[in-house]
N, C-alpha and C positions, 0 to 999 in steps of 0.2 A: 082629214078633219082639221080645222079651225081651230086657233086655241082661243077660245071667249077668253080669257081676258089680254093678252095680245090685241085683240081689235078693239074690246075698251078702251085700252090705255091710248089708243091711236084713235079712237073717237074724241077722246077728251084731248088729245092733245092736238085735235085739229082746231075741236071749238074752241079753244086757247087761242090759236093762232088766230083763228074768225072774230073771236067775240072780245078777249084781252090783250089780245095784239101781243101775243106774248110768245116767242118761239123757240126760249131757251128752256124752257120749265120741262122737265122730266116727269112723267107718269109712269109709276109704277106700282102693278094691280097684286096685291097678296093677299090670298084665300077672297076674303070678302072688302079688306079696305082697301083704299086709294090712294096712297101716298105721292104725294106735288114737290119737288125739289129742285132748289135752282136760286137766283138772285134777282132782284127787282128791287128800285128803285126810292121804294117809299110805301109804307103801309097801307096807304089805297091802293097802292097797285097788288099788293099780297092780296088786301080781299078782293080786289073786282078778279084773279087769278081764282082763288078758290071759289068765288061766286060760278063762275063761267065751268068751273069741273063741276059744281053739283047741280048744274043742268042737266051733265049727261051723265053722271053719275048712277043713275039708275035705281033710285033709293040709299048707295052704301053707302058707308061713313068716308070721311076725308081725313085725313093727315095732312098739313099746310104744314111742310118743311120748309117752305120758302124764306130763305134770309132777305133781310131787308139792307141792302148797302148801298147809302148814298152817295152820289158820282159828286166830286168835288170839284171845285172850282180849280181852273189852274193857276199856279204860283204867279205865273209872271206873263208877259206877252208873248206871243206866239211870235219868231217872226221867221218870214219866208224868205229863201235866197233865191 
């Protein structure tokens, strides 16, 4: 037997990878919610993330544990040898 939610959490975390182009985000499904965990880049990308889990979310509720940590510019020049 299947564990339903097992293949949820792997349904939503494919349309992540399909629809939010997102492929470090963790799904994990407890009793009835959905909890999302992981980093991204900037607050649109958190919501187009949990946008794209409550496609296949299936009615449940959502947990958006997602932190938001922006990628900094580097200090100085890069240089190659």
């Amino acid at each position: 037997m299947t564990d339903p939610s097992g293949y949820l959490a792997a349904h939503i975390q494919e349309r992540l990878a399909g629809r939010a182009h997102e492929l470090g985000i963790r799904v994990d499904v407890r009793g009835e919610v959905i909890y999302l965990h992981g980093e991204v880049v900037n607050e649109e990308r958190r919501r187009e993330v949990e946008e794209a889990a409550r496609g296949a979310a299936e009615g449940r509720p959502i947990r958006n544990e997602v932190s938001v940590v922006p990628v900094r510019e580097p200090d100085g020049e890069e240089r190659l040898s």
